[in-house]
C-alpha positions as semicolon CSV with decimal commas, in nm:
position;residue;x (nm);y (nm);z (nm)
1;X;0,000;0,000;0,000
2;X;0,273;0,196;0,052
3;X;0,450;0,165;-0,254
4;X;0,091;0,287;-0,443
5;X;0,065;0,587;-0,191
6;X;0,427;0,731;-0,285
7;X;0,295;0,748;-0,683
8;X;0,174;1,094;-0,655
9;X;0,041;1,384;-0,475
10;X;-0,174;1,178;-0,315
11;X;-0,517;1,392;-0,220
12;X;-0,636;1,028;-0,152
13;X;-0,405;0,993;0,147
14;X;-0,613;0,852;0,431
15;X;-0,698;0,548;0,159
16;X;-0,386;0,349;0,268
17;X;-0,610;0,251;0,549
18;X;-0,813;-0,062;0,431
19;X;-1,178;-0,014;0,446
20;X;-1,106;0,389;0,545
21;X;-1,409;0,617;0,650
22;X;-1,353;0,995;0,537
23;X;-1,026;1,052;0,456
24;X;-0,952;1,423;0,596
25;X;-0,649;1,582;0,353
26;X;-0,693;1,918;0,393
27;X;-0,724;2,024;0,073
28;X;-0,910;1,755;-0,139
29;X;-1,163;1,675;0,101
30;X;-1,214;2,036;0,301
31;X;-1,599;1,988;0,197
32;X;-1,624;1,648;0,366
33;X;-1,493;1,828;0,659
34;X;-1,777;2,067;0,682
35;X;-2,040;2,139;0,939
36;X;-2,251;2,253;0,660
37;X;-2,375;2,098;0,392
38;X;-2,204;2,066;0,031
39;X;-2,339;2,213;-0,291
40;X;-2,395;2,047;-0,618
41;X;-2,074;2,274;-0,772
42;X;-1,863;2,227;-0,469
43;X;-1,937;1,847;-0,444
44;X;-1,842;1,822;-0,867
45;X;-1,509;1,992;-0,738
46;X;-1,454;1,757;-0,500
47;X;-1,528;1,444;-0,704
48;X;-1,277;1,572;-1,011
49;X;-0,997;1,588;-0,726
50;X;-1,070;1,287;-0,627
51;X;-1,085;1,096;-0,936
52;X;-0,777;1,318;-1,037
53;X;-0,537;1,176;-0,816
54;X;-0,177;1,005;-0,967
55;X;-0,240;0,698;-0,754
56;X;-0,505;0,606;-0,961
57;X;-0,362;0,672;-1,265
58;X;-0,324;0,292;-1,364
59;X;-0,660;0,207;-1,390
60;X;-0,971;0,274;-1,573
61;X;-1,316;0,426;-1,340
62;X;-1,608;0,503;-1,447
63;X;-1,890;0,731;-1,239
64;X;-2,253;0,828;-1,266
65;X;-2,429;0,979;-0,971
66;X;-2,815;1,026;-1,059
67;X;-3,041;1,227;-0,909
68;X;-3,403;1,004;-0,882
69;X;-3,659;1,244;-0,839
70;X;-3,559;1,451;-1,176
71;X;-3,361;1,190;-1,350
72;X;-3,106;1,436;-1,384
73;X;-2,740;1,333;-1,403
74;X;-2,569;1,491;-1,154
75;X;-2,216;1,394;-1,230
76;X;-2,034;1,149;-1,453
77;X;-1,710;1,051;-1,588
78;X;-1,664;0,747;-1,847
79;X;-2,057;0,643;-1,791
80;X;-2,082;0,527;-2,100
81;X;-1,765;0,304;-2,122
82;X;-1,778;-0,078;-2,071
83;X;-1,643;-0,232;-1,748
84;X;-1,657;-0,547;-1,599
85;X;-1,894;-0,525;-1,262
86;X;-1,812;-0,826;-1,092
87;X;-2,077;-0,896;-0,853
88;X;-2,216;-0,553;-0,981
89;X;-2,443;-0,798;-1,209
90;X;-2,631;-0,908;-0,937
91;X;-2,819;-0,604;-0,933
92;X;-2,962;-0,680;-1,286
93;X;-2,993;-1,057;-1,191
94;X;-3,182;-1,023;-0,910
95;X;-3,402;-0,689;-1,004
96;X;-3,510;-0,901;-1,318
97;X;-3,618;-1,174;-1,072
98;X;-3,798;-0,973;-0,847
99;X;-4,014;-0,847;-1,156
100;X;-4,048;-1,176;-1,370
101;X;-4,102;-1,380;-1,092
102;X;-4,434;-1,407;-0,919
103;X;-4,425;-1,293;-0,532
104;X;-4,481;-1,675;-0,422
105;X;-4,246;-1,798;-0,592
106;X;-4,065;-2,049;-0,380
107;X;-3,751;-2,309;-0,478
108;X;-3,888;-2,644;-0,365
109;X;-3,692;-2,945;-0,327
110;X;-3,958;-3,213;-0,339
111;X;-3,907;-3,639;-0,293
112;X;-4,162;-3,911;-0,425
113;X;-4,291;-4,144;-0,499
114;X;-4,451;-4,328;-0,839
115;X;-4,545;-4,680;-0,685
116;X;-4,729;-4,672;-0,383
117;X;-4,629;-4,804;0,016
118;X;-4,716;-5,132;0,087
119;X;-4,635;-5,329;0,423
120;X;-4,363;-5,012;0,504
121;X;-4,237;-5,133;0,196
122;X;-4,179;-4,853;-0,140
123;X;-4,184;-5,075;-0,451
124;X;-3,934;-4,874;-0,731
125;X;-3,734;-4,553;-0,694
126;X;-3,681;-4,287;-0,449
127;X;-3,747;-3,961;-0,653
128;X;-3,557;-3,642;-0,557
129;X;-3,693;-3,330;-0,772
130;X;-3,506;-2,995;-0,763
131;X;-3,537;-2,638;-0,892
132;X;-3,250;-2,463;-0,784
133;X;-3,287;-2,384;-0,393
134;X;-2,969;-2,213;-0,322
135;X;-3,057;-2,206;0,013
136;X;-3,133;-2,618;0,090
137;X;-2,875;-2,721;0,361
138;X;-2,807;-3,046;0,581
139;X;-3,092;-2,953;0,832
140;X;-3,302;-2,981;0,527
141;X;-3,240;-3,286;0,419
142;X;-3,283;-3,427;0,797
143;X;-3,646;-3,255;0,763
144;X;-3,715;-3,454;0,414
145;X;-3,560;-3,711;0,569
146;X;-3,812;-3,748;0,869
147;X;-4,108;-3,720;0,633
148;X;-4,017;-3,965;0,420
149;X;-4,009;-4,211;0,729
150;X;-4,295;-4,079;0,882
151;X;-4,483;-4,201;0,599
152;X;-4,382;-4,612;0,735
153;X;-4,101;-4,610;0,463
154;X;-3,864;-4,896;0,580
155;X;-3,723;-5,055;0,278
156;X;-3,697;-4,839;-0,052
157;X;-3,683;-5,184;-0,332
158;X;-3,590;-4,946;-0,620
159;X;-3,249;-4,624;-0,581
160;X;-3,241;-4,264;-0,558
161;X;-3,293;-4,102;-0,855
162;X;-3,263;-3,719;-0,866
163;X;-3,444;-3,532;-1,149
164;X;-3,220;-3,265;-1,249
165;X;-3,455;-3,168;-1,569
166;X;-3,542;-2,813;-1,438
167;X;-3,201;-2,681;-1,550
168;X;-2,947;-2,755;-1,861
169;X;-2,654;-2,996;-1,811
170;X;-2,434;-2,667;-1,824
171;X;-2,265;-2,647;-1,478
172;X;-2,012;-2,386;-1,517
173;X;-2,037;-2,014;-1,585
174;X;-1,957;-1,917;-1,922
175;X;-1,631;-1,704;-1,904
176;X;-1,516;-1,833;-1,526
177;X;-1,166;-1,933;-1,476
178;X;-1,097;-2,293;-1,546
179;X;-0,816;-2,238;-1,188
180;X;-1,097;-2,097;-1,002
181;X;-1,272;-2,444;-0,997
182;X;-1,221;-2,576;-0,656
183;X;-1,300;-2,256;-0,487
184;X;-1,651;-2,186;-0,294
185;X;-1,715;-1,844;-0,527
186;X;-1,764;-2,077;-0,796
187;X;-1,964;-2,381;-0,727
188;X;-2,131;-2,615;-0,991
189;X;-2,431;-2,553;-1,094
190;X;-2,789;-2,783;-1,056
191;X;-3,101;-2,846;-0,971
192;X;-2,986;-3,008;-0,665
193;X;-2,756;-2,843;-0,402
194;X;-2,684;-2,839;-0,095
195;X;-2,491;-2,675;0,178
196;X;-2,392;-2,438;-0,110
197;X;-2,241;-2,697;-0,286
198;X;-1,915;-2,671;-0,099
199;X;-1,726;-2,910;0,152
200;X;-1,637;-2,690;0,464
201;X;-1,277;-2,823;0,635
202;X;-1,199;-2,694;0,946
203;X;-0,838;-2,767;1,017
204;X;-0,706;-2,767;1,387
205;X;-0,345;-2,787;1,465
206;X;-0,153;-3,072;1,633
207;X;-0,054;-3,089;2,043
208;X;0,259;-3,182;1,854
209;X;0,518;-2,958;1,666
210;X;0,566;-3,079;1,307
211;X;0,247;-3,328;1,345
212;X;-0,016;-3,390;1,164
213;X;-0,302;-3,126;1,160
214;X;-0,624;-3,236;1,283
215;X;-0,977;-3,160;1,078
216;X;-1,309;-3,179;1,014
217;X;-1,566;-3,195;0,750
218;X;-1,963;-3,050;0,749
219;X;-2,143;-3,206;0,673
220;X;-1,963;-3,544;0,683
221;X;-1,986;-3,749;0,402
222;X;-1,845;-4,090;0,285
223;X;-1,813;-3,977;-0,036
224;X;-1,539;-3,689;0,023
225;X;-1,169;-3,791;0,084
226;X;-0,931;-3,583;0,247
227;X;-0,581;-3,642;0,138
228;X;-0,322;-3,404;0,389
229;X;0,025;-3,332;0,367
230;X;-0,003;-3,032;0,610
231;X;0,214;-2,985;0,914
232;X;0,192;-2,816;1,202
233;X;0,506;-2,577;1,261
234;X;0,605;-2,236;1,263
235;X;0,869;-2,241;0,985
236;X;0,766;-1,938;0,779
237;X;0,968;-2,091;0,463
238;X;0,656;-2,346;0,478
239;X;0,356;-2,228;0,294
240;X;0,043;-2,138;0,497
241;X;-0,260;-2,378;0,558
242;X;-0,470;-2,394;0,172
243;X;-0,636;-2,656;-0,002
244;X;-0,738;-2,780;-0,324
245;X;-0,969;-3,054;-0,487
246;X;-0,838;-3,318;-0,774
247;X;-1,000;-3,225;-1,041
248;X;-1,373;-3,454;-1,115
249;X;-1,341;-3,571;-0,832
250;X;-1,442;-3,546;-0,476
251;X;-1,062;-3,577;-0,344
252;X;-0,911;-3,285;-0,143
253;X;-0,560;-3,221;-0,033
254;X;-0,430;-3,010;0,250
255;X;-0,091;-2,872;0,241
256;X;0,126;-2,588;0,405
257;X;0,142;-2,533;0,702
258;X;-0,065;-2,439;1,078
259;X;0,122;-2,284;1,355
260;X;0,061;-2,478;1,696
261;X;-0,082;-2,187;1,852
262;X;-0,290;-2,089;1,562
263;X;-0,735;-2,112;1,591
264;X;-0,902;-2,326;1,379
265;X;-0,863;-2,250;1,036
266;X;-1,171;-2,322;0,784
267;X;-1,171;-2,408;0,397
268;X;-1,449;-2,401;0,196
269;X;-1,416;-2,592;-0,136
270;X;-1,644;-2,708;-0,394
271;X;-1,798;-3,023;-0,450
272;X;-1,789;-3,218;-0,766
273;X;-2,137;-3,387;-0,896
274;X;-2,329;-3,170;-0,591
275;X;-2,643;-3,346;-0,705
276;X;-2,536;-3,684;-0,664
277;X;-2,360;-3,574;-0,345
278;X;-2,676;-3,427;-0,222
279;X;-2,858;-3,795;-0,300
280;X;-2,576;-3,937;-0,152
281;X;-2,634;-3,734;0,197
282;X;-3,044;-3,787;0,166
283;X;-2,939;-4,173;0,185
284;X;-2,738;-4,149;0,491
285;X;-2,992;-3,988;0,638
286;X;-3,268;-4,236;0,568
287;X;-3,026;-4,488;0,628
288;X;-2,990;-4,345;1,011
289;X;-3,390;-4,378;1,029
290;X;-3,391;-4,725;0,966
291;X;-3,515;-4,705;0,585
292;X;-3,304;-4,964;0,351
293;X;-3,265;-4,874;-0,014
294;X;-3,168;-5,172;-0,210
295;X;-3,062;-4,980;-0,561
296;X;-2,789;-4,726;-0,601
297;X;-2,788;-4,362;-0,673
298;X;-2,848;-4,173;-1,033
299;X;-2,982;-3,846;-1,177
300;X;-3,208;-3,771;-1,489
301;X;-3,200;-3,464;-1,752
302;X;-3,490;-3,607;-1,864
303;X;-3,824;-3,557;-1,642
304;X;-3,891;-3,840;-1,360
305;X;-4,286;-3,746;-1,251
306;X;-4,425;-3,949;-0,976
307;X;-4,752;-3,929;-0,790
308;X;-4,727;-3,911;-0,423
309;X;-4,537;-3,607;-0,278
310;X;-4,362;-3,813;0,030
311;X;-4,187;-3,421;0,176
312;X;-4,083;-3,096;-0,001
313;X;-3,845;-2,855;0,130
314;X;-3,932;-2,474;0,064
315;X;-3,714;-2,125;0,044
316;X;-3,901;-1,853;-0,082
317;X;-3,805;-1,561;-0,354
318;X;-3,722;-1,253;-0,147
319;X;-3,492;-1,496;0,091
320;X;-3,287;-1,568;-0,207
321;X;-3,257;-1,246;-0,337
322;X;-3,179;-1,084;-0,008
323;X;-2,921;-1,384;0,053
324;X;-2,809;-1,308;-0,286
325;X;-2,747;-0,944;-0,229
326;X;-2,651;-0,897;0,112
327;X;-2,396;-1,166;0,102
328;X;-2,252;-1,144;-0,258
329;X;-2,367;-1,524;-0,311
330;X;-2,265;-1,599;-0,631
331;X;-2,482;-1,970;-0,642
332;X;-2,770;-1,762;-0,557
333;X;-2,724;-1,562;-0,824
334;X;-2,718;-1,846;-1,102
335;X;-2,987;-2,016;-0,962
336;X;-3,173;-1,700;-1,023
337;X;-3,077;-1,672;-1,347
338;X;-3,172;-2,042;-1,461
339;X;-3,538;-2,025;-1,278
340;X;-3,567;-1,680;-1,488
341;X;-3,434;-1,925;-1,815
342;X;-3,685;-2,191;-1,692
343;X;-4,017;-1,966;-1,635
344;X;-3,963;-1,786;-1,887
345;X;-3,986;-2,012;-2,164
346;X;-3,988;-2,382;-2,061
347;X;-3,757;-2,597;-1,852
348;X;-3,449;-2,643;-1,912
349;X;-3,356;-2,345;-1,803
350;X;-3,009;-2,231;-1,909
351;X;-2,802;-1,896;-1,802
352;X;-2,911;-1,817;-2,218
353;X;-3,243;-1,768;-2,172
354;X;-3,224;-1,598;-1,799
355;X;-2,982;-1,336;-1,957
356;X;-3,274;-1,294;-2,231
357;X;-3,529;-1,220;-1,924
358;X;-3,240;-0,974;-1,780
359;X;-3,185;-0,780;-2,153
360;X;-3,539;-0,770;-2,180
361;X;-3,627;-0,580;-1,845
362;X;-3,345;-0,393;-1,888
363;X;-3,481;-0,279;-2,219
364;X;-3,772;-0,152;-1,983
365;X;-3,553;0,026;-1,779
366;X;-3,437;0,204;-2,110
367;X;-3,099;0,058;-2,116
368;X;-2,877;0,024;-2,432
369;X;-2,870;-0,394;-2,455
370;X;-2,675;-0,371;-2,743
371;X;-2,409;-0,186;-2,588
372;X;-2,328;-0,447;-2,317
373;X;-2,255;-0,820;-2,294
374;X;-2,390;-1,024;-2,023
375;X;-2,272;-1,400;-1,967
376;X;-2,397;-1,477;-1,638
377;X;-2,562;-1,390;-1,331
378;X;-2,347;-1,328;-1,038
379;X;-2,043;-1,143;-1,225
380;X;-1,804;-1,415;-1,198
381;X;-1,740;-1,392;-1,597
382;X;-1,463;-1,253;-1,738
383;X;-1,704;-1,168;-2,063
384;X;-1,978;-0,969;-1,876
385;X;-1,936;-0,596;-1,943
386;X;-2,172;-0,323;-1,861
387;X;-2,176;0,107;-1,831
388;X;-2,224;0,292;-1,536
389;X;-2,510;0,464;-1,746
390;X;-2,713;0,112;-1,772
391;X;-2,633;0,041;-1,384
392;X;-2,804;0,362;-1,305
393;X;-3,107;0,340;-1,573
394;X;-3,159;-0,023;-1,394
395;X;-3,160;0,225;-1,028
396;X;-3,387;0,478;-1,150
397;X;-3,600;0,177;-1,282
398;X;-3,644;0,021;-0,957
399;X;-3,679;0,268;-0,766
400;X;-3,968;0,437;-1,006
401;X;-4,182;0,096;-0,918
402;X;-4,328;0,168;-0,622
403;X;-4,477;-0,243;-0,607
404;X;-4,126;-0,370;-0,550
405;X;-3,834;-0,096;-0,485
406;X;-3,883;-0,180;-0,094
407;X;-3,820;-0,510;-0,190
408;X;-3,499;-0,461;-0,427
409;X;-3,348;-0,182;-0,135
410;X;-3,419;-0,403;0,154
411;X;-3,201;-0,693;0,007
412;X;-2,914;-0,427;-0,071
413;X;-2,602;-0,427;0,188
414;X;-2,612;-0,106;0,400
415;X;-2,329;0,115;0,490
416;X;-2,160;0,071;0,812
417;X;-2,449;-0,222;0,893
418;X;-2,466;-0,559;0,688
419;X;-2,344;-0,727;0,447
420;X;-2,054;-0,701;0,244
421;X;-2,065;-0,301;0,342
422;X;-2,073;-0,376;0,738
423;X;-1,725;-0,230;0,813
424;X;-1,738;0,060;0,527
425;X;-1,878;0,389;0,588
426;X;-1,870;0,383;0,968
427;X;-1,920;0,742;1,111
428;X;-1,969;0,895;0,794
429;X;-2,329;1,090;0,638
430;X;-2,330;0,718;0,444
431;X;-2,304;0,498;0,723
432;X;-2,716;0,342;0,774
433;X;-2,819;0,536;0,445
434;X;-2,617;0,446;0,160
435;X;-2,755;0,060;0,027
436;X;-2,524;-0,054;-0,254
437;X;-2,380;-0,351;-0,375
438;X;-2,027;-0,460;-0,426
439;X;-1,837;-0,646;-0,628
440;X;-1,482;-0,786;-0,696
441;X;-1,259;-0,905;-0,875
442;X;-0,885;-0,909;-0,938
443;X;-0,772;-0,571;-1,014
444;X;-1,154;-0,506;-1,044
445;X;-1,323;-0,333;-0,716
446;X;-1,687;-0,140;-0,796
447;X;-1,989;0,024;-0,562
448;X;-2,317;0,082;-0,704
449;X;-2,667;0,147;-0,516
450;X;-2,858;0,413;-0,365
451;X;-2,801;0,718;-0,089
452;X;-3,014;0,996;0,025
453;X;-2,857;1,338;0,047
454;X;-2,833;1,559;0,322
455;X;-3,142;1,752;0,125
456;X;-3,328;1,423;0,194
457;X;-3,277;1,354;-0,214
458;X;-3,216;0,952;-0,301
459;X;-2,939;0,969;-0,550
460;X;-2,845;0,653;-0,745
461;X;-2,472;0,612;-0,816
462;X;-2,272;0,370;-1,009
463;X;-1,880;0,357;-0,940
464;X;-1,692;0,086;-1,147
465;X;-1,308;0,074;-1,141
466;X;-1,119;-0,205;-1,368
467;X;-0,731;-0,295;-1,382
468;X;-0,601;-0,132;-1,075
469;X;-0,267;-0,356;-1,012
470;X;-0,232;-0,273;-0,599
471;X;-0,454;-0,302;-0,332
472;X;-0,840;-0,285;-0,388
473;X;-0,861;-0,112;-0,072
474;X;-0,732;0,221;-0,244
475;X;-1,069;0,205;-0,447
476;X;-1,282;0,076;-0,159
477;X;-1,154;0,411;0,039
478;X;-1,246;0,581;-0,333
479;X;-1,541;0,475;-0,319
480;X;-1,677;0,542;0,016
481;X;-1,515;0,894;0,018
482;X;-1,751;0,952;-0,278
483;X;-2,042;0,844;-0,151
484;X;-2,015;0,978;0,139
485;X;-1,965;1,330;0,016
486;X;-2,297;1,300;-0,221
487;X;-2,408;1,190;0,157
488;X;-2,325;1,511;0,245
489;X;-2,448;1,756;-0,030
490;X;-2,753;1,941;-0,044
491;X;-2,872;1,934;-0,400
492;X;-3,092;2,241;-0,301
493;X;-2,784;2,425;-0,332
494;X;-2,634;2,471;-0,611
């Protein structure tokens, strides 16, 4: 951080501290500083200087700040350029959703039956059914476990076959990184998850110096191996504690090393086949209740109906999306985005025909589709590429429909409160008003959302900053230094 600080005159100063509030130079921010509040001309000034500093030279930023009751643009610098928004795109993802899907909606993982009970006995196949729930854990499957049992299940003569028709085969984002594979921000995609579709490790070290580290797995499965080669030791020529998974399979390895004084550590990983792992844990669990199944486990593109509904396991829409948003959950985000694919024409769905749905609401929102390109829903993508303009024109959008802005805001991250903004903002005009998400990537940190002005004016703004080569935390401390000065202006003055 250092080393990026020393590049120029540096009116960002105060952003060498990570997650910084107001920075307080005395000459680029003098109007953050102020009892009273800022004007529209003075806060422009202020923005220029900051956007003007050497530091940030390297990279590319783009700004629109909107005002929402005129439509007005208040301020803007490369609005109209392309950038890539990271998890930025979940604000399209998930305002599409809350407008093309019905209220109700809920994801529903459902298990039948197509032969009926008989003497405790179920003649044929278990049948698993999922939609997408993002949200389905281990606790869940102990609940569909209990109702299947409950119905005098005791021996299951057919397997478990989970009907993964509701989505395409596709199970990878279009544009992710093929070395980003075995990490939790990019789980495979299905019908069927669970438990995010990621194996959490959590690695104690040994009593021992230079022993064996000790660890964990939730939920526990039989069908995840743990291979480790990690030590416990404090020889800093040693790696620290990480993990990886062998590719198609379900093998990890530990390596590096713990020190013996060190907390647990935890790694989350993802799971390969997470709908035949999920099948996998289901049988476990009805194993524990006493119900034998005689046939193995498979899954089916192809529809598997069945007529007796034996438990079903709900999440509902506004859960997701708030999950979704307030977390930065990427699997959340696809799910989304196949369910639009799937109700929007027929099942399967596929991130094609979601990102159809999105184009086509943001055509509503009087966006220029053509001058974008969208490959999936959560912003993982190296391809997806979008304006500060269209960010904005999606914010004015939302918040000009009165039947489900509360909805949209109320799953946003809040300054200083939740979220991924919980430790921004803090004692700042910002922190408790300003709802925006974030999103990141390498070299890639951006900011986009809403905040009402000292006026009592709810300004949109969309800040998007691409190939910055030091620490994201310089942008971060960008970005809440601007926001927290449109915090502070009065747009009644001009």
């Amino acid at each position: 951080m250092k080393r990026i600080v020393a590049l120029g005159a540096m009116t960002l100063v105060a952003l060498s501290i990570a997650y910084a509030t107001v920075p307080r130079h005395p000459s680029a921010h003098a109007a953050l500083g102020r009892t009273r509040p800022t004007s529209r001309s003075e806060m422009r000034t202020e923005l220029r200087k900051l956007l003007a500093d050497s530091a940030l030279a390297p990279c590319f930023i783009g700004v629109e700040i909107r005002s929402l009751r005129d439509k007005s643009v208040l301020f803007e610098q490369n609005s109209r350029k392309l950038f890539h928004p990271g998890s930025n795109m979940k604000l399209l993802t998930t305002a599409t959703a809350l407008h093309r899907l019905d209220p109700s909606f809920r994801f529903t993982t459902a298990a039948g039956a197509r032969s009926a009970i008989r003497d405790s006995v179920l003649e044929g196949d278990l049948i698993v059914a999922g939609t997408g729930d993002p949200l389905l854990m281990p606790a869940d499957l102990d609940s569909l476990a209990q109702m299947i049992a409950a119905r005098g299940i005791r021996r299951i003569t057919g397997g478990i076959i989970g009907d993964v028709s509701r989505f395409d085969s596709v199970g990878w984002g279009k544009g992710w990184m093929w070395d980003d594979e075995p990490y939790s921000d990019f789980p495979f995609l299905t019908p069927l998850c669970v438990h995010h579709n990621v194996i959490s490790l959590r690695v104690t070290p040994s009593s021992a110096p230079g022993g064996a580290p000790g660890f964990t797995m939730e939920p526990a499965s039989a069908e995840v191996k743990v291979l480790s080669a990690a030590i416990t030791g404090t020889d800093t020529l040693i790696a620290p504690l990480d993990g990886d998974r062998i590719r198609n399979t379900n093998t990890f390895r530990l390596f590096g090393r713990i020190a013996p004084d060190d907390t647990a550590k935890h790694l989350d990983l993802t799971i390969w086949k997470p709908a035949e792992w999920l099948l996998a844990l289901l049988r476990d669990r009805l194993l524990g209740r006493g119900v034998r199944i005689v046939g193995g486990l498979s899954t089916s593109l192809t529809p598997v109906p069945f007529a007796d509904t034996l438990g079903e396991v709900t999440h509902g829409l506004d859960t997701v999306v708030e999950r979704t948003n307030k977390e930065s959950y990427n699997l959340g985000a696809e799910m989304l985005l196949k369910t639009l694919g799937a109700e929007g024409s027929s099942p399967p769905g596929s991130a094609e025909a979601g990102l159809a749905a999105v184009k086509s609401y943001l055509a509503e929102a009087d966006a220029d589709t053509t001058a974008m390109i969208l490959a999936d829903g959560s912003g993982v993508s190296w391809y997806t590429v979008v304006s500060p303009s269209a960010v904005c024109r999606l914010l004015q959008h939302e918040f000009d429909q009165s039947a489900t802005f509360g909805r949209f805001r109320r799953s946003l991250p809040v300054a200083g409160i939740d979220g991924s903004l919980k430790n921004r903002m803090k004692g700042t005009k910002a922190e408790g008003n300003a709802a925006a998400k974030t999103g990141t990537l390498t070299g890639v940190s951006c900011l986009s959302g809403y905040v009402t002005t000292a006026g009592g004016a709810p300004v949109a703004f969309s800040i998007l900053c691409n190939h910055f080569p030091g620490e994201l935390s310089v942008l971060r401390a960008l970005q809440n230094s601007i926001v927290a000065l449109v915090a502070g202006t009065d747009l009644r003055k001009r």
